[in-house]
N, C-alpha and C positions, 0 to 999 in steps of 0.2 A: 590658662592659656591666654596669653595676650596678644591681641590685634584681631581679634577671632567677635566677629559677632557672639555674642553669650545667649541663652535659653534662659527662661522665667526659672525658679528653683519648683519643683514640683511641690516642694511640702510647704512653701513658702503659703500662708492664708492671705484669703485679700479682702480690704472693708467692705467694695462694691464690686461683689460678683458680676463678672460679664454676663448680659443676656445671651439666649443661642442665636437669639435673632439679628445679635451685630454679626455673626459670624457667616451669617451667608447676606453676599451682596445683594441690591437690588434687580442686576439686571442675571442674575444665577436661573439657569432655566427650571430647576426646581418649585419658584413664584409659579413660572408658568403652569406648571401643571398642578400646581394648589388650587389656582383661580378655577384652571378648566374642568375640575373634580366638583370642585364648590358648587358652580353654576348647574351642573347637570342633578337632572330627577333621577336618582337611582333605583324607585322605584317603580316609574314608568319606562325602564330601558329593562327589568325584569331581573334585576338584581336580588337575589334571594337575601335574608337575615336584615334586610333594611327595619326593618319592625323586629323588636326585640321579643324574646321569649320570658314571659311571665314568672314561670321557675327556672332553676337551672343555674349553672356558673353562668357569668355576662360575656360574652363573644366582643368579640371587634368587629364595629363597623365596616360596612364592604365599601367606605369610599378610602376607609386607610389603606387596606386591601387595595382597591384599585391605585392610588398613589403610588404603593410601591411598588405593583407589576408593571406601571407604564416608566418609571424610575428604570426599574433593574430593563426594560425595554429601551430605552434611549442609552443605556450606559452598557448596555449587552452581557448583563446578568440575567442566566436562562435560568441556572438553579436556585430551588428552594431554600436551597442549605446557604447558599451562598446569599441567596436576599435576607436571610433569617438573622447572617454574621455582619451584613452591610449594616441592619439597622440598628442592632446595638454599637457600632464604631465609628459609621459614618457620619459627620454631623449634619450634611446636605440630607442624611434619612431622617436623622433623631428630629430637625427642625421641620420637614416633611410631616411626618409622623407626630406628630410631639410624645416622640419617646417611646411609646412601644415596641414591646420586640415579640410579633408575634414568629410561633415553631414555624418550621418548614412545611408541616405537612399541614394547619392550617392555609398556610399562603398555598402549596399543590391542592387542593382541595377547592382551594376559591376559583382556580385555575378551571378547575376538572369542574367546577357544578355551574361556572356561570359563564360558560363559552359563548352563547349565543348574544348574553347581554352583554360585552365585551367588545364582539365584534359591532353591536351597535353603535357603542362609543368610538370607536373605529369610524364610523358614517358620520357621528356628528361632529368629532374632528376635521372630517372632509368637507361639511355644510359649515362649519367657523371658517376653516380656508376660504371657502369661496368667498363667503359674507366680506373676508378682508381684501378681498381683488387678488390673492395668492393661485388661482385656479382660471384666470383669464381666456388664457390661450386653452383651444382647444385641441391640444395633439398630445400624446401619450404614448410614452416606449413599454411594449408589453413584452415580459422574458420570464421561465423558470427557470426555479435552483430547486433542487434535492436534499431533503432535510431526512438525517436518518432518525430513525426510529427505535423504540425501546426495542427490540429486538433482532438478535444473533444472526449472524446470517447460516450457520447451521438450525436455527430453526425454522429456517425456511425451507419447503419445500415445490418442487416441480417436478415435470414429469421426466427432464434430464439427469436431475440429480436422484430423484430415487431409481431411476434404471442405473446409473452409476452404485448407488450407493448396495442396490441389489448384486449386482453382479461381484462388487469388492466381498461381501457375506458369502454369497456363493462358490469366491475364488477361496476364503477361510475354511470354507466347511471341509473342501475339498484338500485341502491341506492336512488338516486338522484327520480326516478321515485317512488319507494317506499315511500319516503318523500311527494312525491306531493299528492300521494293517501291517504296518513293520515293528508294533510292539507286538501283535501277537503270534510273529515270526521269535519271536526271541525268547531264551529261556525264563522263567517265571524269577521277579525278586520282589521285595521291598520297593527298591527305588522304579521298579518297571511300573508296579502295582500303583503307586503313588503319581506318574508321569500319567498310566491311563485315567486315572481319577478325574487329574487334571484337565486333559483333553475333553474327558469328557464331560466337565464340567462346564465348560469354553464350548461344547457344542448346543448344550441346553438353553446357555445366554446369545447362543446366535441364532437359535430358534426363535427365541420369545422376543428379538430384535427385528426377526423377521414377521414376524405375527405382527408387530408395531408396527412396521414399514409397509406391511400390505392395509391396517388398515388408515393410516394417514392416506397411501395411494387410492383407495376409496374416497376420502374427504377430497382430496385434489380433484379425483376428476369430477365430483361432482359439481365443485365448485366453477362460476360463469368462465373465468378464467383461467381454472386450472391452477390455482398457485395457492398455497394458504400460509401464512403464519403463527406460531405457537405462541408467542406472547403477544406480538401486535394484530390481534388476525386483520385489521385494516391496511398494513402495512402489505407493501409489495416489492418484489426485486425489480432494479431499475439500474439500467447502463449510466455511467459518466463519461466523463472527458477523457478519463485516462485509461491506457488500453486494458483488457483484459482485468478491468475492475469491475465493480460493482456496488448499492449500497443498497439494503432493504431500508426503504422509508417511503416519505412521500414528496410527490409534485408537487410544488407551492409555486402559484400563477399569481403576477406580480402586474400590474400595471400603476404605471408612473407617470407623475407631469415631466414633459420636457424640461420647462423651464426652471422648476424651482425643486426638483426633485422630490417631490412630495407621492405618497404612496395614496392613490386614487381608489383603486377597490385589490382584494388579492382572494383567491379559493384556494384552497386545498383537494386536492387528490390525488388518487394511488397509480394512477396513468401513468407509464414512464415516460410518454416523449408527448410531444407536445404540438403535434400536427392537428389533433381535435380541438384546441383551446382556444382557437385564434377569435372566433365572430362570436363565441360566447364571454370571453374576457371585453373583446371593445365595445360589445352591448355593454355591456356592465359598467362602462368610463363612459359611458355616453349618457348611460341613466343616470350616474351620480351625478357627473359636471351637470345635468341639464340642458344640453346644446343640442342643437336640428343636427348641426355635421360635426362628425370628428375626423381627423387625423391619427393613423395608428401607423407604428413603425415597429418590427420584429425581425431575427434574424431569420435565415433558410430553413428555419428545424419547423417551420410554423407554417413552410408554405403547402398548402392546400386548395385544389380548383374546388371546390367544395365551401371549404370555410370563406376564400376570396370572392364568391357568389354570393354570400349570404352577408358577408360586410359592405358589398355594393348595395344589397339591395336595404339596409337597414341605412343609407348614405354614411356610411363611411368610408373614407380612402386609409387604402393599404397601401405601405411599402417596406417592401420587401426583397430579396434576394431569392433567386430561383436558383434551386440546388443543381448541381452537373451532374446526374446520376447517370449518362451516356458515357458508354466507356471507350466512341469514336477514336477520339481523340489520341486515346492510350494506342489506339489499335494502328495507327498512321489513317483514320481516314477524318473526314469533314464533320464537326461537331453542330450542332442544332444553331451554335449563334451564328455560322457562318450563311446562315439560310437568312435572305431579308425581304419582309414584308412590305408591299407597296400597297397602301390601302388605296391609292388613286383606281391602280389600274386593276386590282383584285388579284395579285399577283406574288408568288414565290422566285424572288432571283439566289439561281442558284452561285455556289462563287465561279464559275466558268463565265458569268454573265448571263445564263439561259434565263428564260422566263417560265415558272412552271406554271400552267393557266387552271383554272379553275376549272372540273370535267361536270362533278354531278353532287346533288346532296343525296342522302338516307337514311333513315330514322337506325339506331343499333341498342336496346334496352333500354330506348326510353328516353336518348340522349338524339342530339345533330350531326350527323357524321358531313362534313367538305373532303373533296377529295381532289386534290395537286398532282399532277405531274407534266413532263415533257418527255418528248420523242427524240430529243436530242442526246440524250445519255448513250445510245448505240455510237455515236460518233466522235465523243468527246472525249479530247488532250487527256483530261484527268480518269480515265479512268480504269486506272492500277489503283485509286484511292474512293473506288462505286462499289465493294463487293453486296451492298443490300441491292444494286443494281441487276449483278449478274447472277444471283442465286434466287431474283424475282420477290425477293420481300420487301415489304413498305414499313415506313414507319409512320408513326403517329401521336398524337397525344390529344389531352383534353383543354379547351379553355371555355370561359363564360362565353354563352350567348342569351337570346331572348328567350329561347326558350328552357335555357335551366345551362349543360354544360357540353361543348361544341365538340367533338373530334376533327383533327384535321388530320389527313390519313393522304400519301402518296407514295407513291415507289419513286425514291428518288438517287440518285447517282454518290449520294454517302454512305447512306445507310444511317442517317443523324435526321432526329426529332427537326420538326419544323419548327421556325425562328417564335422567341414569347409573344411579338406584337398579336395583338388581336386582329382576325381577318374579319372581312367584311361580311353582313350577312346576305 
């Protein structure tokens, strides 16, 4: 073929062999994670097999090992098999490596015995960031993702699916039992004799299904949660984004630099939502970065009076979106934002213009109850759109105060949560 760039002849010999070393560039991030393998004590970060065994076939060092997990880690090779097939083909592994091609289930194994030491190097990654000015700014976007797990979502269980899965057996037997009663309505044959056999063969396996499912229901409930799994038992079912889904695995809590996108600290857990994670994640980016104050920013699924009480008081600011769980709004009446806080005057204006004043505090478990309203609701234009008015209920909610977390509580002319600002103490 002519006019065609041509290829080397494969059989073709050559006097002076290429090195593997011309084949990857200088600035190939590969280097990078040589030097930062090199530099590190793998046996002060608790690295098992760093010290070789006396007898025995000779193992592979845990920093080739590590090389290739942080490798198949930035190139988003999860499996074994798969980092097992990179290193014998890729040359960016082979010059990594220089050439070994350890199994798969050595590389899952390194995985599976030296977690802890792993996530160290994880930390000192973080401490090289810094040391480069990569880690300046102190603000951090905190978020989870749902990572699934070695196991089935039929091996999971709860206590909705085993009263389902109870009653689908129950509705079998009962079948199955019905059947039996119209064969021995019938005259006697071969094929009758052979259809009872059956059934009743089919009844014995839905006994001893039932014996299994009572006693997994004993493991569930004894469990904190209630929920257990058969091959992952750490694993847990957890909602997604998409409707009426699901995926058993886990929560993996993420905190990130703003600016350079760099991954600061992350936990794992089997919690599906992520309303607990908030002041224990920003602790955690505030001890690594090392700063007095941080900045944290998370979406509504994080908001909590709770956890936003305990990032103030560790000097952290939060921002965040407050969820609309008020269903006002839906309903034609006046929704919580439309209420606005005047810290001058201590004061709720409602949207009619009222002012609703402050009556009385009281202590209610432990918490500061403020309580709002006005007398003007009996006379006011809007109120086709007051039914918490005229059926005498109040609404309420919690925010931070001095002494831990506020309730402000009034019977007001919507029926809508009072506005986020904070009121005055």
């Amino acid at each position: 073929m002519k006019r065609f760039v041509a290829g080397a002849d494969r059989g073709q010999s050559t006097l002076l062999p290429e090195c593997l070393d011309d084949w990857v560039d200088e600035s190939n991030p590969v280097r990078v994670i040589d030097a930062f393998v090199d530099a590190l004590d793998l046996g002060e970060l608790g690295f098992s097999g760093v010290e070789p065994a006396v007898t025995g076939r000779p193992s592979y060092h845990p920093c080739v090992l590590l090389k290739l997990y942080i490798y198949g880690y930035l190139n988003r090779v999860q499996s074994s098999r798969r980092l097992e097939r990179e290193a014998g083909r890729n040359l960016e592994v082979m010059w990594l490596l220089g050439r070994p091609v350890p199994d798969d289930k050595v590389i899952a194994d390194f995985r599976k015995d030296n977690g802890p030491a792993i996530r160290k190097v994880c930390a000192r990654f973080v401490e090289l960031c810094r040391k480069m000015g990569l880690l300046t700014n102190a603000r951090v976007a905190i978020d989870g993702s749902k990572f699934k797990a070695v196991n089935n979502r039929d091996k999971n269980f709860m206590r909705g699916k085993v009263e389902r899965r109870r009653a689908q057996l129950e509705e079998s037997v009962a079948r199955y039992l019905s059947q039996l009663d119209t064969a021995d309505r019938q005259e006697p044959s071969e094929a009758l004799a052979a259809k009872t056999l059956h059934l009743k063969e089919k009844l014995g396996k839905i006994k001893e299904e039932m014996a299994k499912l009572a006693a997994l229901e004993k493991r569930m409930l004894s469990s904190p949660d209630q929920q257990i799994s058969l091959t992952d038992p750490d694993s847990r079912s957890m909602a997604t984004s998409g409707r009426g889904s699901g995926v058993v695995g886990y929560n993996v809590q993420v905190a990130v630099d703003t600016e350079h996108h760099l991954i600061v600290t992350h936990e794992v857990t089997n919690v599906g939502n992520d309303t607990a994670h908030l002041a224990n994640m920003a602790s955690q980016a505030k001890a690594v970065l090392g700063v007095q104050k941080l900045e944290a920013v998370a979406d509504r699924g994080y908001f909590k009076g709770e956890e936003i009480l305990a990032c103030d008081q560790a000097g952290i600011t939060v921002t965040l979106p407050k969820p609309m769980t008020s269903g006002a709004k839906a309903k034609g009446r006046f929704g919580k934002q439309d209420f606005v806080y005047l810290a001058d005057e201590d004061v709720y204006r409602c949207p009619a213009g009222e002012r609703l004043t402050y009556r009385y505090r009281n202590e209610e478990d432990g918490k500061t109850l403020r309580r709002y309203w006005t007398t003007a609701c009996v006379t006011c234009a809007r109120q086709e759109r007051s039914a918490a008015f005229r059926d005498g209920s109040t609404s309420m909610c919690w925010r931070p105060c001095s002494k831990g977390l506020m309730k402000i509580q009034r019977p007001c002319a919507s029926g809508a949560r009072p506005s986020s600002i904070p009121s005055a103490q």
